[in-house]
C-alpha positions as MATLAB code, in Angstrom:
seq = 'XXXXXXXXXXXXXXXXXXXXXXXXXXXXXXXXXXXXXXXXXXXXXXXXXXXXXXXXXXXXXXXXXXXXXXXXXXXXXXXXXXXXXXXXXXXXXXXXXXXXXXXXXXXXXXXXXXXXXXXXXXXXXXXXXXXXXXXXXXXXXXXXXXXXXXXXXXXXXXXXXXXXXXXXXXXXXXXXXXXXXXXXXXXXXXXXXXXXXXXXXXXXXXXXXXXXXXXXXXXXXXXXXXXXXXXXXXXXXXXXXXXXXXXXXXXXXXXXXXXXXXXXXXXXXXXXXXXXXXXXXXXXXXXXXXXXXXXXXXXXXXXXXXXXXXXXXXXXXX';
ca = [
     109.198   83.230   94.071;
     111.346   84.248   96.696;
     110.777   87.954   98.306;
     113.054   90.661   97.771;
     113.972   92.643  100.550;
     111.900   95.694  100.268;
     109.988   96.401  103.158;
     110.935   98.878  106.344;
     109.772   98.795  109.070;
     108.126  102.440  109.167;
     106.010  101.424  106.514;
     102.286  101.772  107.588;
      99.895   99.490  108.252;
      97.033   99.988  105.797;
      93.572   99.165  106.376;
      91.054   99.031  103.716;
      88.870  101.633  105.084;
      88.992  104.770  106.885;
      91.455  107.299  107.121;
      94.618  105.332  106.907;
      97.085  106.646  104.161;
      96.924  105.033  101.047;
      99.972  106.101   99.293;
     103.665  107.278   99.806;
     103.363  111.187   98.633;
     107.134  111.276   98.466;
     107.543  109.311   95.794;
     105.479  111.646   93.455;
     107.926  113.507   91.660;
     109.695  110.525   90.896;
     106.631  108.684   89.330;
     105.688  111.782   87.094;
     109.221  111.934   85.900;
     109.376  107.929   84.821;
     106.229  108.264   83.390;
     108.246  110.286   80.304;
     109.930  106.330   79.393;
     107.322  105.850   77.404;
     107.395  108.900   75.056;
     111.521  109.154   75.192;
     112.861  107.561   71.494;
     116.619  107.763   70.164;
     118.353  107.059   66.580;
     118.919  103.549   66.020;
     116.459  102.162   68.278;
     113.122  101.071   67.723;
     110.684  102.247   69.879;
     110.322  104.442   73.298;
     112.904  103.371   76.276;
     109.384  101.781   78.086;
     108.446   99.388   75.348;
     112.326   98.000   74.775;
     112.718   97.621   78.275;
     109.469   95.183   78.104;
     110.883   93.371   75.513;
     114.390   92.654   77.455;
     112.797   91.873   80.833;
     110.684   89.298   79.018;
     113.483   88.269   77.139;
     115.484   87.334   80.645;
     112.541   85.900   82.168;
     112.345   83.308   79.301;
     116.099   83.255   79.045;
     115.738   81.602   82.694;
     116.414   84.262   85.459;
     113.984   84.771   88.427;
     111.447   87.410   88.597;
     113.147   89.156   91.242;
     116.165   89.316   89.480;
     114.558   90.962   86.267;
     112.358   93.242   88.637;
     115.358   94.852   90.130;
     117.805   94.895   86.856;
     114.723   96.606   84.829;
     113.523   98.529   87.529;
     117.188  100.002   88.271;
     117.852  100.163   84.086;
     114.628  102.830   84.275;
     115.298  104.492   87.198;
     118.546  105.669   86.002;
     117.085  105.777   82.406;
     114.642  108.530   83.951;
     117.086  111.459   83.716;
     119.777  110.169   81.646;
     117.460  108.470   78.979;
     119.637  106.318   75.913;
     122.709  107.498   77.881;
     122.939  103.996   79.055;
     125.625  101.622   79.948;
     125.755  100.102   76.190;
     126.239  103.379   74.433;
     128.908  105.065   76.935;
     131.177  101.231   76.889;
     130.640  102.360   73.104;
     131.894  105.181   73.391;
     134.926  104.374   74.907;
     134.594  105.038   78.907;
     135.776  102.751   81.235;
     134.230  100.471   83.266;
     134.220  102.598   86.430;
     133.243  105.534   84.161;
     130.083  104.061   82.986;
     129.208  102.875   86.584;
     129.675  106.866   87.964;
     127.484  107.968   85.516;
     124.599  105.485   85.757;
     125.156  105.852   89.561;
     124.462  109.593   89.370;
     121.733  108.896   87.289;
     120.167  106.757   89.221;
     120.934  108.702   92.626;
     119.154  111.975   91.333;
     116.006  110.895   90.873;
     115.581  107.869   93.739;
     115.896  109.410   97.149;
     112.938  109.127   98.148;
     112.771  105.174   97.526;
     112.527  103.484  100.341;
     115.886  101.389  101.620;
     117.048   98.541  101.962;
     115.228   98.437   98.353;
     117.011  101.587   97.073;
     120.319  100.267   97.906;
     119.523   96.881   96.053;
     118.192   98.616   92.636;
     121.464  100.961   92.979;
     123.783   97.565   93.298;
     122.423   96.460   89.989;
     124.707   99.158   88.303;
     127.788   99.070   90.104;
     127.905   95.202   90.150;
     126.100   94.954   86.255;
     125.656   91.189   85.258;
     124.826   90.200   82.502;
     121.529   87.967   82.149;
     120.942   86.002   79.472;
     118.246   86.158   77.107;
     116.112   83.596   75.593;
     113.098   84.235   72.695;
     111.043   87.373   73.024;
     107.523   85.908   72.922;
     105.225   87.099   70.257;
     102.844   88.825   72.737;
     105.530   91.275   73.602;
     105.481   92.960   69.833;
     101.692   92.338   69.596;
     101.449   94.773   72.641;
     103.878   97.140   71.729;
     101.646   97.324   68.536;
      98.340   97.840   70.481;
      97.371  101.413   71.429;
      95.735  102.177   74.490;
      91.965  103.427   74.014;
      92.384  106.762   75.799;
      89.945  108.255   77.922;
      86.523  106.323   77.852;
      83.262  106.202   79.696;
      80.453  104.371   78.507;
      77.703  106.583   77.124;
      80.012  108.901   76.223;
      82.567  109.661   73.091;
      86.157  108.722   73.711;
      88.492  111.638   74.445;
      91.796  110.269   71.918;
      94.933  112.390   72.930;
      97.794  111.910   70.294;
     100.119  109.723   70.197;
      98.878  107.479   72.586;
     100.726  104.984   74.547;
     100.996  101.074   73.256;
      99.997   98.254   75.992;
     104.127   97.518   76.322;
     104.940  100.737   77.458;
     102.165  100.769   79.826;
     102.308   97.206   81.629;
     106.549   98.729   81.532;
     105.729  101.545   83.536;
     103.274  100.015   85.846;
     105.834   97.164   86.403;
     108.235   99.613   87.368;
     106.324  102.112   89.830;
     105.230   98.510   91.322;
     108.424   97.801   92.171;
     108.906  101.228   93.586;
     106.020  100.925   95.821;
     105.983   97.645   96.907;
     107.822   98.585  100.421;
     105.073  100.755  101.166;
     102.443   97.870  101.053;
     104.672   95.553  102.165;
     104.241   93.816   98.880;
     106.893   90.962   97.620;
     108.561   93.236   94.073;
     108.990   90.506   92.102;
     105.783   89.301   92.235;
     104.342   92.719   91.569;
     106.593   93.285   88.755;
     105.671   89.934   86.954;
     102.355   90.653   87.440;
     102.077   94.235   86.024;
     103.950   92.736   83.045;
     101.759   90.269   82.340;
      98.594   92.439   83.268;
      97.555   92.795   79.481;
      97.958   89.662   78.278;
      94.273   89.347   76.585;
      95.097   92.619   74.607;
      98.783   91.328   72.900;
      95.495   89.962   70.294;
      92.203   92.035   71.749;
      91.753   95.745   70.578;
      91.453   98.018   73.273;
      88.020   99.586   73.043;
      88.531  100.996   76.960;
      85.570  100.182   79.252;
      82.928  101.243   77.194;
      83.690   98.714   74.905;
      83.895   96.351   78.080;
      80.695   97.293   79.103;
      79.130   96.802   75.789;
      80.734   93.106   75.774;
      78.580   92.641   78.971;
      78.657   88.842   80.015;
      80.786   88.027   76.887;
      84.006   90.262   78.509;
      85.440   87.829   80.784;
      85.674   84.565   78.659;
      87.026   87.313   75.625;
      89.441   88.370   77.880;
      90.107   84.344   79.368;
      90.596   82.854   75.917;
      92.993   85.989   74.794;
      95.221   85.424   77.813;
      95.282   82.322   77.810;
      97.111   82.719   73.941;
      99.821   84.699   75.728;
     100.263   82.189   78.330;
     100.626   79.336   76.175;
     103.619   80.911   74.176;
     105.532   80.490   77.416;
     107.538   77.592   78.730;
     105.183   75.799   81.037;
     107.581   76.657   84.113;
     107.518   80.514   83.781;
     103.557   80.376   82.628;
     102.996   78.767   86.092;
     105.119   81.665   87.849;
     103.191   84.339   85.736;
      99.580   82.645   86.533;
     100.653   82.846   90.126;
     101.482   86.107   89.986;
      98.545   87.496   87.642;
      96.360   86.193   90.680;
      96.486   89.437   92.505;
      95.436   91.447   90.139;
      91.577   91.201   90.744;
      91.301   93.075   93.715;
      93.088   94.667   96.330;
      92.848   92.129   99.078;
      96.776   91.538   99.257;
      99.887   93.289   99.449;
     100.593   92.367   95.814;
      97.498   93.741   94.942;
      97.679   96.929   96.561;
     100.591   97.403   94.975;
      99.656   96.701   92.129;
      96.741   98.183   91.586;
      98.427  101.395   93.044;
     100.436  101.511   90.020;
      97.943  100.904   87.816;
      96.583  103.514   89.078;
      99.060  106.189   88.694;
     100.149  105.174   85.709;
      96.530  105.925   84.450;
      96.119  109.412   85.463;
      99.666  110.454   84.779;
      99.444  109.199   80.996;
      96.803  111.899   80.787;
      98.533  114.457   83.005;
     101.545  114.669   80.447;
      99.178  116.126   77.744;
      97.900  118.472   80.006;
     101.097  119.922   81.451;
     102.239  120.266   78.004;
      98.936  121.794   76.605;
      99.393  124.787   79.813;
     103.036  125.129   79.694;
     104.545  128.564   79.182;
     107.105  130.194   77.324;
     108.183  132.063   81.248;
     108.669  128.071   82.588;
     110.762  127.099   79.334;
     112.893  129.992   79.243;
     113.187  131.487   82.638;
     112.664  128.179   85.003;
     114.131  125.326   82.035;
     117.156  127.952   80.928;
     116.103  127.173   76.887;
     118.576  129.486   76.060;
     121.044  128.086   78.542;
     124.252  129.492   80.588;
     127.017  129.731   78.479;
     129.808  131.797   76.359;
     127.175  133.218   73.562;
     124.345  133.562   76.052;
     124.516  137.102   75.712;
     124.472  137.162   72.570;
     121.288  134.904   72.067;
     119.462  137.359   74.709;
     119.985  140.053   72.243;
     118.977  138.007   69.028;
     115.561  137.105   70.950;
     115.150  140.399   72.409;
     115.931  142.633   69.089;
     113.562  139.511   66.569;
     110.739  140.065   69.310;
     110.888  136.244   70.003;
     109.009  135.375   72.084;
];
């Protein structure tokens, strides 16, 4: 796997104790924002924009193209996906734009939400939708609907009840999202993207056929967990072309501990991903009607704006 040209040289040296920063703050926003692939769903489409976009980048992995090739066309497909959701470059050819057309607007897309990704990777994720290519796709392995079909367990400690917030997320959109903040982060840690990416993907593998009971159900497996979990990932693996398995198992060897750059990475998604999942149903359980109508404009600039100030007002709405 070769290594994608992510780093900078201001990134910092991390240590694994001490004091040392241990993750780029300015790519916060942007990480809360993407988190909202997995919960964003249009006509015609099955499924959130997370778990389709873990079905196509498995797709071109098994259709033949490299792992850095997938990490930056999916990563760049959800960046600009983050504020311009299903508006994407199939539906606006569709719809008749040009060529050049469609580029501007993925461009602006993308450049509205990325400026705090670090260069030279920002520049490479950005080429990915001026100069689109097409990959090709082989067979979506059967793991990739068995995850999209598996629900996360929600928020679980062992001794304790589970907290389940509603909907929750499915083990696709989740390895999607990791995959992609990976990618995101890896110049920070120095960490090679591709390898990152492939390994967030393939991070679940045991659960495509092993219900998620969170870790108190790990717990209560005790010594049993990690051949359960060996013997379940080892059914994903074997559904791949013996090539690409040997790429993923390469790659799904930093995801035990932090000791590398991959790892780090990695496990700094994970991470994020995590706590934001839960952060979403919070911000939406505290959000008032003064931040939808005064700092989202609801009832938005425009020729009957008036108008609708007056209905609301003179209906005592809200």
């Amino acid at each position: 796997m070769t290594t994608l040209e992510g780093g900078g040289s201001a990134a910092p040296a991390l240590a694994p104790e001490g004091d040392a920063i241990a993750a780029p703050l300015a790519l916060r926003d942007l990480l809360v924002e993407a988190n909202d692939l997995k919960r964003v769903r249009s006509a015609g489409r099955y499924g959130s924009i997370a778990e389709r976009l873990f079905a196509r980048g498995w797709a071109c992995l098994t259709g033949g193209a490299s792992p850095d090739d997938v990490a930056l066309e999916i990563t760049a497909t959800a960046l600009a996906a983050t504020r311009l959701c299903d508006l994407d470059a199939a539906f606006l050819s569709a719809a008749g734009l040009s060529d050049e057309a469609v580029t501007k607007i993925l461009v602006a897309g993308f450049d509205a939400v990325t400026e705090a990704v670090e260069e030279p990777l920002r520049a490479r994720l950005r080429r990915r939708l001026v100069e689109r290519v097409e990959m090709p796709e082989g067979p979506v392995p059967a793991f990739v609907g068995a995850l999209a079909e598996q629900p996360r367990a929600g928020v679980t400690c062992p001794g304790k009840p589970r907290i389940l917030l509603e909907p929750p997320e499915n083990h696709a959109e989740h390895c999607l999202v990791v995959a992609v903040y990976g990618v995101v982060l890896s110049p920070f840690y120095r960490a090679d993207p591709g390898m990152v990416f492939l390994a967030a993907m393939a991070h679940h593998f045991h659960n495509a056929a092993m219900p998620d009971a969170g870790f108190t159900g790990e717990m209560l497996l005790g010594d049993e967990l990690a051949g359960i979990m060996a013997t379940t990932a080892s059914w994903a693996l074997d559904e791949l072309e013996p090539e690409l398995a040997d790429i993923v198992e390469r790659a799904r060897a930093v995801l035990p501990d932090d000791s590398t750059a991959e790892g780090r990475a990695f496990h700094a998604a994970d991470c994020i991903d995590r706590v934001l999942q839960i952060a979403q149903h919070l911000r939406a359980a505290s959000l008032t009607m003064e931040t939808v109508l005064d700092d989202m404009e609801l009832v938005h600039a425009g020729p009957v704006k008036g108008f609708h100030d007056r209905v609301l007002r003179d209906m005592r709405i809200p």
